[in-house]
N, C-alpha and C positions, 0 to 999 in steps of 0.2 A: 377597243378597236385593234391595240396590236395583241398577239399570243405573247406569251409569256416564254415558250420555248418554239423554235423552227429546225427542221433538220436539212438544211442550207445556208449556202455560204451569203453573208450579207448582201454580196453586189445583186447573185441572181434571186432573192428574195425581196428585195427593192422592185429590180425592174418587174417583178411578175408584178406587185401588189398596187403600184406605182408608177407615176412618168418624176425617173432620174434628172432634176434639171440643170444641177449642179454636184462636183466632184473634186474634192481636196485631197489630195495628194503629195507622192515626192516631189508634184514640180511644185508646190507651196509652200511644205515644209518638208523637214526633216527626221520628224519623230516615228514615222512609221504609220504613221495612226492612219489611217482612212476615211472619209466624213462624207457624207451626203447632205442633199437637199432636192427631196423629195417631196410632191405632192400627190396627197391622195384624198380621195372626196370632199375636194376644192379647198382641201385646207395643208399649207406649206409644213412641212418638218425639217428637222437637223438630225441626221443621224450620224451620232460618231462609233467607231469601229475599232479594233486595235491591228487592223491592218491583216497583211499574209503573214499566219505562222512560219513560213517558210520563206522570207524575203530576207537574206542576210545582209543586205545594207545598211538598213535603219542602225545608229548606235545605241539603240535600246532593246533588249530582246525583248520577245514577244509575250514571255511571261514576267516583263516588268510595264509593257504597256498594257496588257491585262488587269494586273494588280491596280496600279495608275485609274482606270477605268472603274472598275469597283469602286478604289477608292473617290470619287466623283460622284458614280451613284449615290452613295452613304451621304456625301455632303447635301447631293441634291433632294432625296427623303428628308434631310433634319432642314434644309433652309429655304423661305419662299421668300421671296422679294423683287422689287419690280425692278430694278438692274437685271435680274437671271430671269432667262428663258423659261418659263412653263416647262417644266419635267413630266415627260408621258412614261416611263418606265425603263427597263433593263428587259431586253428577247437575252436569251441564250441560244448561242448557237456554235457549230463545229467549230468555225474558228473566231468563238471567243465572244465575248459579251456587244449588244449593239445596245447606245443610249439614246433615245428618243429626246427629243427635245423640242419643240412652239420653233418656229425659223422666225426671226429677226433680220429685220431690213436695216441696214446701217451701213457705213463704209468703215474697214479697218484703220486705226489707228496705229499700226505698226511703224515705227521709225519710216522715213523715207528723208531725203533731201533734192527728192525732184519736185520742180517748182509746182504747184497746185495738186498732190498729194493730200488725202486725206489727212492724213500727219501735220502736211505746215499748214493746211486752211483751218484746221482745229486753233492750232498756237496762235494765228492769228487771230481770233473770234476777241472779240471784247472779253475784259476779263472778269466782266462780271456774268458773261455767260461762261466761261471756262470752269469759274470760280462753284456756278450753280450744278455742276457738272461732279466738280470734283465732291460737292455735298451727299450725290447722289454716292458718290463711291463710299465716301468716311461712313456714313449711313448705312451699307450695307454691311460693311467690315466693323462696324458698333454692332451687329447682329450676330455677326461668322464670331466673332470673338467675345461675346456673351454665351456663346455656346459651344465653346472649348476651340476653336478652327483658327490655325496659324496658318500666316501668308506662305508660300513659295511659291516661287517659278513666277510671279506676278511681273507685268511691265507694259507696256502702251502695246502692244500685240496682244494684250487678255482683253480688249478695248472694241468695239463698234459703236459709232454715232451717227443718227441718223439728223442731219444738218438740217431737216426738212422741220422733224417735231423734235426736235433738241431733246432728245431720246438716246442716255446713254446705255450700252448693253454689255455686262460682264462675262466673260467665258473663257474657257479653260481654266478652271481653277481645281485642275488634275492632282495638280502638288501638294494644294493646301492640305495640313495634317491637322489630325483631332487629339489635341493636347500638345504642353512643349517638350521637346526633346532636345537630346545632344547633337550640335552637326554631325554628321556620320559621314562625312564624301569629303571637306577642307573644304573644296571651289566647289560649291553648291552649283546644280541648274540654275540659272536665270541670267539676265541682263546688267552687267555692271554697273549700267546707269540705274538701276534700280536698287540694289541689294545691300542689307547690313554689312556690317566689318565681318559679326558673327558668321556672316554665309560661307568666307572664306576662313573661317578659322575650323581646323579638326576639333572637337569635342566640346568647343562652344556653344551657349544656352541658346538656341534659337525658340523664341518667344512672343509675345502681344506686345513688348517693345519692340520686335523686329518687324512686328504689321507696321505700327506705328511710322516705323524711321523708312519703311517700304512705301507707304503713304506719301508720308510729305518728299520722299523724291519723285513720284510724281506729281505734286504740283511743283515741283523746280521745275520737273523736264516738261510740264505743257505751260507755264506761267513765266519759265526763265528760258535762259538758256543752258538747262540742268546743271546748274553751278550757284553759289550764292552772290555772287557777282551783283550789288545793289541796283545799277542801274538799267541791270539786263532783268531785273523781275517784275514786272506788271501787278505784280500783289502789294495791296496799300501797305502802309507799314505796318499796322497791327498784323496783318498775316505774314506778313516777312518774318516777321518777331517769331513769330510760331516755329516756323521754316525753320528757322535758324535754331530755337532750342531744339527742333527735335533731331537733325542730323549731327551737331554737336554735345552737348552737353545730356541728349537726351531726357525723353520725357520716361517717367516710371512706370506707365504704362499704355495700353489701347487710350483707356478711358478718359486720361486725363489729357493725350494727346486733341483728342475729338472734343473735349470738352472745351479745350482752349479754342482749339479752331472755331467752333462753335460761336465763342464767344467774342475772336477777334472781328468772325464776319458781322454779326451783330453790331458793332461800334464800327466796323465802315458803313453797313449800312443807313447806320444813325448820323 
């Protein structure tokens, strides 16, 4: 359905083929990127962009939100799973790759502290729907990282849930990298509340213990009040237990992190 290469600029290649019904931008974020949501023969897409080569605001230039893009395609060809969107392909185009994506109904879970905010009405959900939630993520990242893909840039803004069918949806996983490397930046992209010691250290191993220790802070920040603070987390004690080895003491890796978890919800369950 879509070509493979177009010799136009994403927006006015949309609107010909397409009714544009939605449009992400500067006033959303900050990255540069440009993102649609379009419908075309009654069926919704996500198309992300890397924005105007020529826009000097974004703090990312346009041949690192390019690369960024690529690198997303390459994840989306090696991973299927039912958190990520249906992947329709890579258009190439003058300014710069367009990534087709299945459009996903949810509301974001980005940080907010206004009262009835997708944000707080998630953190308040029983915790054993938050809990069933967070399964679906570990579950996915047990896949991304059996096949070499380490966390970045992750945090409750990579998040949609869609409250209706308790349907959670991953996206932007722009950053994540294929295989571990050396931090190379000190203050890595992402969310404080999210992020290893590693992210902030220059030449530090950033690895499948940094999914891990990126993991269980969020179930701090949707189960607690991102902190270990005992009476502030909603998680039985068996998964507190968890919590607790993996942001201190750390766990050795992905797998054993997941495995435990696994096993802690098991014995609440019981």
């Amino acid at each position: 359905m879509f070509p493979a290469t177009i010799d136009q600029r994403p927006d006015s290649y949309l609107d010909q083929v397409g009714q544009v019904f939605a449009r992400f931008d500067a006033t959303t974020q900050d990255s540069g990127n440009v993102s649609y949501g379009v419908e075309l023969a009654g069926q919704r897409y996500f198309v992300k962009t890397a924005g105007d080569p020529a826009d000097p605001k974004p703090f990312s230039t346009f041949e690192r939100r390019e690369a960024i893009l690529r690198n997303a395609a390459r994840l989306a060809d090696m991973i299927s799973h039912p958190l990520l969107p249906e992947y329709h392909g890579l258009i190439e185009s003058p300014s710069g790759p367009l990534l087709v994506y299945e459009w996903r109904d949810g509301e974001h879970l980005g940080s907010s502290q206004q009262p009835g905010s997708a944000y707080q009405r998630f953190r308040e959900l029983p915790s054993e729907q938050i809990t069933a939630a967070l399964d679906q993520l570990y579950d996915l990242h047990d896949l991304l990282t059996s096949q070499g893909w380490v966390a970045g840039d992750f945090y409750d803004g990579s998040l949609l849930y869609d409250f209706g069918t308790r349907q959670l949806t991953a996206m932007d996983l722009d950053d994540y990298r294929l295989g571990a490397y050396r931090n190379d930046m000190g203050r890595m992209f992402g969310s404080a509340r999210f992020m290893a010691p590693e992210e902030f250290s220059l030449g530090a191993p950033i690895d499948e213990r940094t999914t891990a220790f990126v993991m269980a802070r969020a179930a701090l920040v949707f189960l607690s009040d991102g902190t270990l603070d005992r009476p502030a987390c909603k998680a039985s004690d068996h998964l507190y237990a968890v919590l607790q080895e993996a942001v201190t003491s750390r766990f050795p890796s992905y797998s054993a992190f997941h495995a435990a978890w696994r096993a802690a919800v098991g014995s609440t369950r019981n």
